[in-house]
N, C-alpha and C positions, 0 to 999 in steps of 0.2 A: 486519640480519635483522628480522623482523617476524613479530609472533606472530599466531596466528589471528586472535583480538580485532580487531589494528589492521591485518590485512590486508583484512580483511571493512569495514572502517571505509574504509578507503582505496582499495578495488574497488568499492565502495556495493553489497553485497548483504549477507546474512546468514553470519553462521558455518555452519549447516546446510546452503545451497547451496553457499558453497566445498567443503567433506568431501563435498555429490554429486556434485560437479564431479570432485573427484579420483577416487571411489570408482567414481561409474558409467561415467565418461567418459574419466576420465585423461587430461586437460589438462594438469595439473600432477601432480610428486610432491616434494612440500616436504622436506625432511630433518627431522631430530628432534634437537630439544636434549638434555642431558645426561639431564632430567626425564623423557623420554617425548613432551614434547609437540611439537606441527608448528611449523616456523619457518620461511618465507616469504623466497628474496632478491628482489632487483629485478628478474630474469629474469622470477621467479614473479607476481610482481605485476602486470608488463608481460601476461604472459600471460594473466593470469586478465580485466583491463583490456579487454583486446581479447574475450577470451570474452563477456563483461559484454556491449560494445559489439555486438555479434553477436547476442547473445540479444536483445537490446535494439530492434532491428532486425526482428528478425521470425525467425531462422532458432532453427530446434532445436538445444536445446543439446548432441544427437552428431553434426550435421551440424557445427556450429562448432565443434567439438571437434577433428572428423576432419579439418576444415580448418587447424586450428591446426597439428597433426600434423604432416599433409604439408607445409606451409607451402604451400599455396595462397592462405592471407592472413598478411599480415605481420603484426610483434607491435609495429610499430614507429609506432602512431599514425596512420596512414595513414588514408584514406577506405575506406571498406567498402563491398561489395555487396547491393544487396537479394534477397535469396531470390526462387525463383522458387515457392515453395509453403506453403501453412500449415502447422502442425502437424498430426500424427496424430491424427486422429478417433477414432481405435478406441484409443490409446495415453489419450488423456483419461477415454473412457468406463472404459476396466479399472482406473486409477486412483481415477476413482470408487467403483465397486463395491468394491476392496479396502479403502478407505476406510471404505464404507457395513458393511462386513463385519465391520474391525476396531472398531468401535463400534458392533454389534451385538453381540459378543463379549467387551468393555470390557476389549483388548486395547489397555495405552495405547504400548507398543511401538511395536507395528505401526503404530496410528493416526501416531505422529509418524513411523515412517520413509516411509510413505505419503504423509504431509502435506511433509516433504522433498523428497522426489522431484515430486510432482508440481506445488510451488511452482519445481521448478529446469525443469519441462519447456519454459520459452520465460520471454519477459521477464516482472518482476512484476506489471507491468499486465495482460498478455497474459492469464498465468497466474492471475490471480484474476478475469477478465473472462469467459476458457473455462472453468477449471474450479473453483478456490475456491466462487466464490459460488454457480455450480448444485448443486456437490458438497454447501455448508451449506443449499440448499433440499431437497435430498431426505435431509440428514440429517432436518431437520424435519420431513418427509413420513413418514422411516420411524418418527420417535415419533409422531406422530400415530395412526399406524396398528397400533404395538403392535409393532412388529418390533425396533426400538431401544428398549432399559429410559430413563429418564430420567439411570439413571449413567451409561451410554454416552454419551445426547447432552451431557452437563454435562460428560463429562472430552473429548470430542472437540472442543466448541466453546472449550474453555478451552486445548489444544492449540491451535488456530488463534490465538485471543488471545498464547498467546507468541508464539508464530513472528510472528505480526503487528508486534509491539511489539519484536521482532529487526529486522524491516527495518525498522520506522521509527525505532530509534536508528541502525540502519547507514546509513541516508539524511541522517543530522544534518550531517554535515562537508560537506552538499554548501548546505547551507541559507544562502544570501546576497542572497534575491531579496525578493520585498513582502513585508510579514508578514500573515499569515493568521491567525483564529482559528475552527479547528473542532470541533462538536459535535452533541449532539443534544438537542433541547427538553425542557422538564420531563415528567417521567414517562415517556420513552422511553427503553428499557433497550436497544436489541438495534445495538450498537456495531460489529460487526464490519467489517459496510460499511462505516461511518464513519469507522474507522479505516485499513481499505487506501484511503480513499482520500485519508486524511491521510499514509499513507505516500507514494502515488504523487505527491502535489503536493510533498512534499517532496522527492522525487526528481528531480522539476524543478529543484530549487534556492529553492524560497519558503519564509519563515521560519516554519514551523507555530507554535502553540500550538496541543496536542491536547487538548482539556475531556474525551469522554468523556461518557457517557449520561447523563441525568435532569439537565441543567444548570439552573441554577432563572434564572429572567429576571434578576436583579439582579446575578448571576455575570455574565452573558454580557457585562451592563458593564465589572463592574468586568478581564474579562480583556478586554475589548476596550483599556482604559484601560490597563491595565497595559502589556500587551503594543505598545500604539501601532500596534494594526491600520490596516490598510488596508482590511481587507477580512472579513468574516466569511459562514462556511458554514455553515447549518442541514441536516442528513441529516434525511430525516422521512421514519420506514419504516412506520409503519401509518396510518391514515387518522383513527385515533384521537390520532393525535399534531398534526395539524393545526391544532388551537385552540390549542394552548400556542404552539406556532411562528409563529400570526398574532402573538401578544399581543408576543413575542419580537421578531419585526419590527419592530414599531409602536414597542416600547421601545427598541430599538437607534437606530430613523431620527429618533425624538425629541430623542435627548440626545447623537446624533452624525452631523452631517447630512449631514459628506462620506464615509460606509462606504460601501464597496460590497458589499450584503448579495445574494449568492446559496444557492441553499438545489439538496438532491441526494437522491437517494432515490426509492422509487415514488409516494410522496404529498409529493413536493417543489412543490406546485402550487398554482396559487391563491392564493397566501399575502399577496396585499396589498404596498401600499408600494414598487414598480418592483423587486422580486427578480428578479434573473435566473436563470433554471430552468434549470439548469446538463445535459449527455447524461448519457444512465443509465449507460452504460460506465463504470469508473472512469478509466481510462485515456483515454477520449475528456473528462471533466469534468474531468481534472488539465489536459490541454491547454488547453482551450479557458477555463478561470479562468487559466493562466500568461499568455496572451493577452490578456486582457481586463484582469488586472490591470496588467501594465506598459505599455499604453494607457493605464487608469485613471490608476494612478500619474505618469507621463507628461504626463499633463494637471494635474497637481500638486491630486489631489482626494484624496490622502490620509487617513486618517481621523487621521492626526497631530497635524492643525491642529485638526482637529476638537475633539479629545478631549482639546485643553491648552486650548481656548475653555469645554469643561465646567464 
């Protein structure tokens, strides 16, 4: 049997969507140990595996639900179907708004069961690609504008920070592929991107080290060193962060000649030194870096050699 912890570890998604998975959708209903708490067997696992695999896919997680149900798709490994449709348009926008509402309100409740659901509405990529990251631009839009207090957008965006850092530990057991190291250049504080899309590469299977905002240049060494990258990701979300992430380049490709430095963000550009300017998608830049690194890697340009030649 398998507690939540290690069944969300071993489905690769969050605690939070497994209990949406059961509560919205009833895919599964786990039993309860003597304590109170849910306890997972191997049916359930299987189950939830294929839901995962479904969502992952493209289909909506009551469409793969409802499928699981009927057993119109097996629970047993098998290949899966591609959907013939995207998700709800109008289902994405009302989760926004209830979102934008409940952090208008500094209702942290609602905000997280909000931020729940609609992280469980299609895969994590999917999900932070349609609605996460428009959803954290119009929260910013409504402080700007006076409609969200400052404590609303500071406990809603701190909400997105956990759930975030949910799935990127529940993405860790899948991590066997290049190692990567991602962050954000000095003086650049606004991680959030940065980190779903440190989750999503790790959901590939690539070995993250996640820095985290305001990294100072001589960090980004020594974790490149530490860690035995292959590869390193600059996010560079304002235009103001730009000069530090050139200098950051220049410092990486100095003192480690075989990185493969690509850099993500709206002001990921420009930046000198052969970066490769990775899609603005998260989900389209996890791909196309898993890609590109075991090429890389492949061609044995590791930054391995590199960084024991230091």
């Amino acid at each position: 049997m398998f507690t939540i912890k290690h069944a969300a570890r071993v489905v690769g998604v969050t605690e939070a969507t497994l209990r949406t998975w059961e509560r919205r959708y009833g895919v599964v209903a786990p039993e309860r140990s003597e304590g109170g708490y849910r306890v997972y067997d191997p049916t359930a696992i299987a189950t939830l595996s294929a839901m995962r695999k479904l969502v992952d896919a493209g289909w909506s997680p009551a469409r793969a639900a409802a499928a699981i149900r009927t057993g119109e798709i097996p629970v047993d490994g098998g290949p899966l179907p591609i959907p013939g449709s995207a998700s709800d348009a109008d289902t994405v926008a009302s989760h926004t708004q209830a979102f934008l509402d409940a952090a208008a309100r500094v209702d942290a409740h609602a905000v997280e069961a909000v931020l729940d659901e609609g992280l469980a509405l299609s895969s994590f990529e999917h999900a932070v690609d349609t609605w996460l990251l428009p959803t954290l631009v119009a929260l910013g839009q409504g402080w700007a504008r006076g409609d969200i207090d400052v404590a609303g957008e500071h406990m809603a965006s701190h909400a997105v920070l956990r759930r975030l850092s949910a799935a990127f530990e529940a993405a860790g057991s899948r991590a066997r592929g290049p190692k990567v190291v991602v962050g954000l250049p000095p003086g650049s504080q606004h991680e959030l991107g940065a980190l779903a899309f440190a989750t999503a590469v790790r959901r590939r299977g690539l070995d993250v080290l996640y820095l985290g905002g305001d990294v100072p240049e001589a960090s980004w060494l020594t974790a490149v060193r530490a860690h035995h990258a292959d590869a390193a990701v600059l996010c560079v979300v304002t235009a103001a962060d730009q000069p530090s992430a050139r200098n950051t380049v220049r410092l990486l490709k100095a003192h480690h000649s075989g990185l493969f430095v690509a850099s993500g963000g709206a002001f990921g550009t420009a930046l000198g030194g052969d970066v490769h300017e990775l899609a603005y998608r998260i989900g389209d830049a996890a791909g196309e870096l898993d890609a590109l690194l075991h090429a890389h890697t492949a061609g044995g340009q590791g930054a391995g050699t590199a960084a024991a030649q230091d």
